[in-house]
C-alpha positions in Angstrom: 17.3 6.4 63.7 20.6 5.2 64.0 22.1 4.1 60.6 25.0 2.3 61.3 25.5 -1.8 61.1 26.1 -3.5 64.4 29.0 -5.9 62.2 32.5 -5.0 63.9 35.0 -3.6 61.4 38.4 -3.6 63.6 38.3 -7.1 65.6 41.8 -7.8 64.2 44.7 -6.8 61.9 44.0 -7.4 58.4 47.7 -9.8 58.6 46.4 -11.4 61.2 44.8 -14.9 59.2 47.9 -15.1 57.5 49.6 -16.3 60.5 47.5 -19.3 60.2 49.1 -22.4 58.0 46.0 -23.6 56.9 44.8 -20.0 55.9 47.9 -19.2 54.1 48.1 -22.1 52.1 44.4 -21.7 51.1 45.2 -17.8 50.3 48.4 -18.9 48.4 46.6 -21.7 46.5 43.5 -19.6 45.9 45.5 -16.6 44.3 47.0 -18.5 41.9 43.9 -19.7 40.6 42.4 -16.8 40.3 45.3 -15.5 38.3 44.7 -18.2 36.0 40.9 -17.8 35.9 41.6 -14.0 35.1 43.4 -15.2 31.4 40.2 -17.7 31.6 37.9 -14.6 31.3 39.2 -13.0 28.7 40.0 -15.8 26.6 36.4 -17.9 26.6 34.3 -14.7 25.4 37.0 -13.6 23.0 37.3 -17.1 21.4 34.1 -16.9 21.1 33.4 -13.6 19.7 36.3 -14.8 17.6 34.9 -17.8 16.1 31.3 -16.1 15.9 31.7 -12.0 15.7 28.1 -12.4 17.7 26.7 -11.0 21.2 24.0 -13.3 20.8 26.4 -16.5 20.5 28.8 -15.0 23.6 25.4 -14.7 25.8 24.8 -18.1 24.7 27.9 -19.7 25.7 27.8 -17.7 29.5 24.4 -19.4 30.0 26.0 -22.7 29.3 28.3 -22.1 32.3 25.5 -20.8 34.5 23.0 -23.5 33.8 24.4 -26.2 35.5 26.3 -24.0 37.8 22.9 -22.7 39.5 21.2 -25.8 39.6 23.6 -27.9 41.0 25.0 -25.2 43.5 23.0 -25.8 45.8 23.2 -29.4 45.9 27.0 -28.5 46.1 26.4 -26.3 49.2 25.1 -29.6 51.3 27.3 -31.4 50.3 29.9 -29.2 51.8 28.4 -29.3 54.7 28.0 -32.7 54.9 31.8 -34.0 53.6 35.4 -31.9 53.7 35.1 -28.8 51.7 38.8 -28.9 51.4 38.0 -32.4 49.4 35.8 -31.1 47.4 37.9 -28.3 46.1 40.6 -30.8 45.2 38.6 -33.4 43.4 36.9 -30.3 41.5 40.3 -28.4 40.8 41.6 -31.5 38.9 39.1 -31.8 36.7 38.7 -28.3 35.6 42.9 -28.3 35.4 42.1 -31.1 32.7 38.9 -29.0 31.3 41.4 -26.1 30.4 44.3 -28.3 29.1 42.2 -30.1 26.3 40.9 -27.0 25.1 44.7 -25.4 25.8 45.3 -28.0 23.2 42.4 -27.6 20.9 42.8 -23.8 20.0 46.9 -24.7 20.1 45.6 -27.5 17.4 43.1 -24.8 15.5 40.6 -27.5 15.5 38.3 -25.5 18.2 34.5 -25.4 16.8 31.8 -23.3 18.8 30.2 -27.0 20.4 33.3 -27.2 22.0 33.0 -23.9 24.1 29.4 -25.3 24.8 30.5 -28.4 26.0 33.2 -26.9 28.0 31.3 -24.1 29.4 28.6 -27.3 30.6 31.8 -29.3 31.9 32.9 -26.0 33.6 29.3 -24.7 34.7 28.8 -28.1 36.7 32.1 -28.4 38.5 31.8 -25.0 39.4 28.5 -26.0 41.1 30.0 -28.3 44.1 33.3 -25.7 44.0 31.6 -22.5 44.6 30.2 -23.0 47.6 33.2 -25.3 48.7 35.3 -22.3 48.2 32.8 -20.3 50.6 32.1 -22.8 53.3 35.9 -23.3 54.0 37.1 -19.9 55.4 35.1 -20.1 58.9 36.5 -23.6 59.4 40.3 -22.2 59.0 39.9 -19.4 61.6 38.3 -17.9 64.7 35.0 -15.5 64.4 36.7 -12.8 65.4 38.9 -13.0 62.3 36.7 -13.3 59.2 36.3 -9.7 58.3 39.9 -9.5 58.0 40.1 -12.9 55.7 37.2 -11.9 53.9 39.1 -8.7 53.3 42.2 -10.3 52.6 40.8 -12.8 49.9 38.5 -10.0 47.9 41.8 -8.2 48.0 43.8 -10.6 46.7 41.0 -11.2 44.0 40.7 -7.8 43.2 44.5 -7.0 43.0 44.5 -10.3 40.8 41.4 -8.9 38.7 43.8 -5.6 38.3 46.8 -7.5 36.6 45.6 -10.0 35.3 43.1 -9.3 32.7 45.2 -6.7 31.5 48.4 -9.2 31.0 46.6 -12.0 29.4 44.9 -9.1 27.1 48.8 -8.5 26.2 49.5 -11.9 25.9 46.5 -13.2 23.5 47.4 -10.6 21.3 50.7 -11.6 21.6 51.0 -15.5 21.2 47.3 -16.3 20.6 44.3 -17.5 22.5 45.5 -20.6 23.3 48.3 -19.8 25.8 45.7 -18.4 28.4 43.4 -21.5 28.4 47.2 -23.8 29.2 48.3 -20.9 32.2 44.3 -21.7 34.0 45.2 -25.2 33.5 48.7 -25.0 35.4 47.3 -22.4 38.1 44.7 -25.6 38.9 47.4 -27.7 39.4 49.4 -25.5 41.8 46.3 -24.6 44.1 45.5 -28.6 44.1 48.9 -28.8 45.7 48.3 -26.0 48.0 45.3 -27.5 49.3 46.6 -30.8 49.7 49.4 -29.3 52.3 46.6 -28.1 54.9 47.2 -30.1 57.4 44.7 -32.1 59.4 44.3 -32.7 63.0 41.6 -34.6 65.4 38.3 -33.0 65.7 38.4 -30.8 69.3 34.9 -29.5 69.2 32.5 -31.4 66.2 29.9 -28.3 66.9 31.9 -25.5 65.6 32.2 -27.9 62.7 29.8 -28.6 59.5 27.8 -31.8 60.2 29.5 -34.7 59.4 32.1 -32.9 58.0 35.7 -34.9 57.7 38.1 -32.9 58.6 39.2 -30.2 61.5 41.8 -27.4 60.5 45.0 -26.5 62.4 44.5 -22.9 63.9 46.7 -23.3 66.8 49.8 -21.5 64.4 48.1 -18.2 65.8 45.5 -18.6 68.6 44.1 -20.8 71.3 40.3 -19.8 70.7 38.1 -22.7 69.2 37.3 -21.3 65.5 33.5 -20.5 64.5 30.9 -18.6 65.4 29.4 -18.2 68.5 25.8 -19.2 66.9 27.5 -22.6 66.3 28.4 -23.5 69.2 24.5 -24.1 70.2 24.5 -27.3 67.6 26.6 -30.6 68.1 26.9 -32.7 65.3 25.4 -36.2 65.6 27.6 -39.1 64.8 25.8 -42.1 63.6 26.6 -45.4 65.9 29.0 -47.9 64.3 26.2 -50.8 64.6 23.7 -48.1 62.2 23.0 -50.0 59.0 25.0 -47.9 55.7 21.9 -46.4 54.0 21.0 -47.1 50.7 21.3 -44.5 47.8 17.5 -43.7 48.1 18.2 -42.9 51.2 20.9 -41.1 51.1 19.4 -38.9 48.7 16.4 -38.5 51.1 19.4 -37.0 53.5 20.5 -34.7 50.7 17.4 -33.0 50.0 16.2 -33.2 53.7 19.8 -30.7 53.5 18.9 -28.9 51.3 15.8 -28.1 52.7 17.3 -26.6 55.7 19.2 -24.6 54.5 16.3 -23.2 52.2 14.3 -22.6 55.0 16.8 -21.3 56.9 17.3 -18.4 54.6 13.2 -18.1 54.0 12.6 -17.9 57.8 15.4 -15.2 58.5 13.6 -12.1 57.3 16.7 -9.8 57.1 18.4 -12.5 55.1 15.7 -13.3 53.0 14.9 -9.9 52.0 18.3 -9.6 51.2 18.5 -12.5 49.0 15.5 -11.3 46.8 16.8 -7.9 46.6 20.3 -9.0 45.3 18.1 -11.6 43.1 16.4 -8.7 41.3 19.4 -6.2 41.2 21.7 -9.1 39.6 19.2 -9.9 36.6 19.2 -6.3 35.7 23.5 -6.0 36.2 25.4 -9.3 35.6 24.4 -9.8 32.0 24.6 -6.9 30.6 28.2 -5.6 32.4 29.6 -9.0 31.2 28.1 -9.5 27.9 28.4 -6.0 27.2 32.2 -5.1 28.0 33.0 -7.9 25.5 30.4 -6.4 22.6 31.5 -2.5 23.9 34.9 -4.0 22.7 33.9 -5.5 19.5 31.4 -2.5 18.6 33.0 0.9 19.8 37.2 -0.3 20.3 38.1 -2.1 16.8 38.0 -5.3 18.7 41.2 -4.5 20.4 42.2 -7.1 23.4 44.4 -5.0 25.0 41.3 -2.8 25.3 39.5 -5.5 26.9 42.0 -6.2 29.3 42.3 -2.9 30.2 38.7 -2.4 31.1 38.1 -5.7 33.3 41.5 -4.6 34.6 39.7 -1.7 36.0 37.0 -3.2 37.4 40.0 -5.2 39.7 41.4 -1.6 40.3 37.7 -0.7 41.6 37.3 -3.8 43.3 40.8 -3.7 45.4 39.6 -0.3 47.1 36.4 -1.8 47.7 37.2 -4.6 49.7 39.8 -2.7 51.6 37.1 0.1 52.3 35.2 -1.8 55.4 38.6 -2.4 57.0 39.3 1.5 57.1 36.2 2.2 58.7 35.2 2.3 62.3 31.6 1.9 61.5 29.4 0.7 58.5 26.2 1.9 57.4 23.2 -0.6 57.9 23.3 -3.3 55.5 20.1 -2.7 53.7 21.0 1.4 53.4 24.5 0.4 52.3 22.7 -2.0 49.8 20.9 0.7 48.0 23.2 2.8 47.9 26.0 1.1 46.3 23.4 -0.2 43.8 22.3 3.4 43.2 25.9 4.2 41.9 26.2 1.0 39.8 22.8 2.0 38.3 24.4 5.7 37.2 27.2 4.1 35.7 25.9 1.3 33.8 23.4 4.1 31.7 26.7 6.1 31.3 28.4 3.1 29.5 26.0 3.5 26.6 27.2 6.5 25.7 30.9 7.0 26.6 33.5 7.5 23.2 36.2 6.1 24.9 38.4 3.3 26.7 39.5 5.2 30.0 36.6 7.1 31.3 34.9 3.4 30.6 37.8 2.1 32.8 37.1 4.7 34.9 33.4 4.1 35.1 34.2 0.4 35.4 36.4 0.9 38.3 33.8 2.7 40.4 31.2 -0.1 39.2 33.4 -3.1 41.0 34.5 -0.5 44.1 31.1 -0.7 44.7 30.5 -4.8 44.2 33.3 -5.5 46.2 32.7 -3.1 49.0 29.3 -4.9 49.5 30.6 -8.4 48.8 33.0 -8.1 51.9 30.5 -6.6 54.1 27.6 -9.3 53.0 30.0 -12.1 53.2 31.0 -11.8 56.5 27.7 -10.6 57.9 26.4 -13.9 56.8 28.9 -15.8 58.0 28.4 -14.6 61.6 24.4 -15.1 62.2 24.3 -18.5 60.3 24.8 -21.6 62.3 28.3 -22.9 61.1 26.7 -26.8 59.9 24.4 -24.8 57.6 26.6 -22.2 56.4 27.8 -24.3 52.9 23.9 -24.6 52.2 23.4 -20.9 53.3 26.6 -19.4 51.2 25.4 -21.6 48.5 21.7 -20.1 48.4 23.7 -16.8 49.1 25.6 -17.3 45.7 22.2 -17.9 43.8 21.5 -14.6 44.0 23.8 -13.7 41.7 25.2 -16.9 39.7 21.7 -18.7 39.4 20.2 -15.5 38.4 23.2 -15.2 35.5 21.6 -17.5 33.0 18.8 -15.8 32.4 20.3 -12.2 32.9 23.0 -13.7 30.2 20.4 -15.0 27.5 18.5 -11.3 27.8 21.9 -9.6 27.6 22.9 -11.5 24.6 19.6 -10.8 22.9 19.1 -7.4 23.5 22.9 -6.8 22.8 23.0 -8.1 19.2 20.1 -5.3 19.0 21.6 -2.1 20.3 24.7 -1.5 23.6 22.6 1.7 24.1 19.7 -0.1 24.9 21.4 -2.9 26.8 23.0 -0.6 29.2 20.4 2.5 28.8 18.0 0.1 29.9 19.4 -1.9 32.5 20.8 0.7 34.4 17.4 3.2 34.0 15.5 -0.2 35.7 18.2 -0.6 38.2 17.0 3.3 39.2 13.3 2.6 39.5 13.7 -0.5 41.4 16.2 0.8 43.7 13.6 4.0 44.3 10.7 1.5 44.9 12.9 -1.0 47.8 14.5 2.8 49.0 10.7 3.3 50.1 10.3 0.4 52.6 11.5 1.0 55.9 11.9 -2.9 56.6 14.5 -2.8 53.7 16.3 0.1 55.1 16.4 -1.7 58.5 18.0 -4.4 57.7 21.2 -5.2 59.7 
């Protein structure tokens, strides 16, 4: 049988999005952010554990975040599809730039309690909600087909070089000047991608079906190719624009249109069998993985590294080390395995190393371990990404990407609440047990040919 994926890996240079405005200015907006998020990360569990010294409270405080976050995500993903993405990130950028600065200012204060971190992380959980899938949903509108590998590529890199740097340097820097300082740099890297994102320029719609239904807004590609942008399976809808004489529709009904969205998209994803058995996989792998890598790192640090935040940064540091030579991986080769091989496979590894975090003495063979944990999330990411950006229908795709992103972010709560608890119990357990499930599951899908099929 032949086991490698029908996705192209070498339609374009990796520089080639980049000659795009629109693109760059989202990359250049976007990167900043994520440096900010990066002192975000470490800071929120580390004032926490501060505050606390529990697991239990830290798993706690994650599930605030991904509550909200999971159930309105996919309310966020039609709505994306049916407004300006682009808007969307801007209205939700400045309010999590003024989330960040009033706790900024808090901890600066010493007046921060542990209901503050729970209402932020609520506040934070539900922006992120309608910006998630946003974020997602934008790419395919900035540039042709035959170029989102290569973005894909290029953001993940981005992220992951970011992931590299960053977490180390705010580690430095909270040990440095105090918690406090990281929360204000998020805030200020908010304002600067706002900005970024309010200099994509628009210009009249050319061709509404290779656009998200009723969406707003058309981006400028013509800074480096003629070609109309989208996928080819979009080109099959046209977007249906109401007559001016139509009646506006009341809330209920609006509402009605929301769901009757969401629904789509929903069944959509149910109706494609390689995407839904993709979906549940990633579902089941993500409970077993998400919780305890996150919850754990931060309790490995308290527990076995004298609660060092240097240590910390170091370690998610790795994991961007890992992660830049994963998303760079599909661009260097000429073929990829099938999707569902290259699935379990990656998984496998990330199974492995997650039992051999419950034993390892020391901080740089669990960086090391760590790094080969997020080579092999990113890796898949970029692959998964952009295969499900090319076989879904362009005026679904924010409903799709946002289903896409349950997988893992609406499974988080509950893998964070289980990580917490079993956590304040024992780290050998926590990662012993995780990863050993990981292993059995992963021998159990390995066994079904339909999973190994998938393309």
């Amino acid at each position: 049988m032949e086991n490698s994926s029908n996705l192209k890996t070498e339609q374009t240079s990796i520089w080639q999005p980049l000659k795009i405005r629109n693109f760059r200015l989202l990359f250049i907006g976007e990167g900043v952010s994520l440096l900010g998020d990066q002192f975000y990360l470490v800071a929120l569990p580390w004032l926490t554990l501060q505050i606390t010294g529990s697991p239990l409270s830290l798993g706690g405080v994650l599930t605030a975040v991904a509550v909200p976050r999971a159930i309105l995500m996919l309310i966020g993903g039609a709505l994306s599809d049916r407004f300006s993405p682009r808007l969307i990130m801007i209205v939700t950028n400045v309010l999590r730039a003024g989330l960040t600065a009033i706790l900024a200012l808090l901890v600066m204060l010493q007046a921060t309690e542990l209901w503050h971190l729970y209402l932020l992380a609520i506040s934070f959980g539900i922006v992120e909600g309608f910006f998630s899938p946003a974020a997602e949903t934008i790419v395919p509108t900035l540039v042709p087909e035959k170029q989102l590998i290569a973005s894909n590529v290029l953001g993940q890199s981005a992220m992951q070089l970011i992931s590299l740097i960053g977490p180390a340097l705010a580690g430095v820097l909270i040990a440095a000047m105090g918690v406090g300082i990281a929360f204000a740099i998020d805030a200020a890297s908010f304002v600067v991608s706002t900005l970024a994102l309010l200099l994509i320029r628009i210009k009249p719609i050319a061709e509404p079906s290779r656009l998200p239904a009723g969406s707003l807004e058309q981006s400028d590609t013509t800074d480096a190719s003629s070609e109309p942008i989208g996928c080819p399976a979009c080109a099959a809808r046209a977007s249906t624009q109401p007559s001016p004489e139509e009646a506006e529709p009341t809330f209920g009904g609006k509402m009605k249109t929301l769901m009757a969205g969401i629904s789509e998209g929903l069944n959509y994803c149910w109706n494609n069998r390689s995407l839904r058995a993709v979906l549940i996989v990633l579902t089941l792998l993500n409970l077993l993985f998400v919780g305890p890598l996150q919850v754990g790192i931060n309790a490995l640090t308290y527990d076995r590294f004298s609660a060092d935040p240097t240590a910390l940064g170091i370690m998610i540091s790795a994991w961007g080390a890992g992660g830049l030579m994963g998303t760079l991986t599909p661009q260097w080769l000429s073929r990829l395995p099938r999707l569902g091989i290259l699935m379990l496979s990656l998984a496998s590894i990330q199974a492995v190393g997650m039992m051999l975090l419950s034993v390892i003495p020391t901080v740089a063979i669990v960086s090391l371990v760590i790094a080969i944990l997020g080579w092999c999330s990113s890796f898949f990411i970029v692959v998964a990404t952009s295969w499900i950006q090319t076989i879904t229908p362009l005026e679904i795709l924010g409903r799709v990407m946002s289903v896409a992103m349950l997988s893992s972010l609406g499974i988080a709560p509950l893998s964070y609440a289980l990580a917490g608890v079993v956590a304040d119990a024992s780290l050998l357990l926590l990662f012993g047990g995780a990863g050993g499930t990981m292993l059995v599951l992963i021998g159990l899908l390995a066994l079904k040919p339909s999973i190994r099929a998938i393309d």
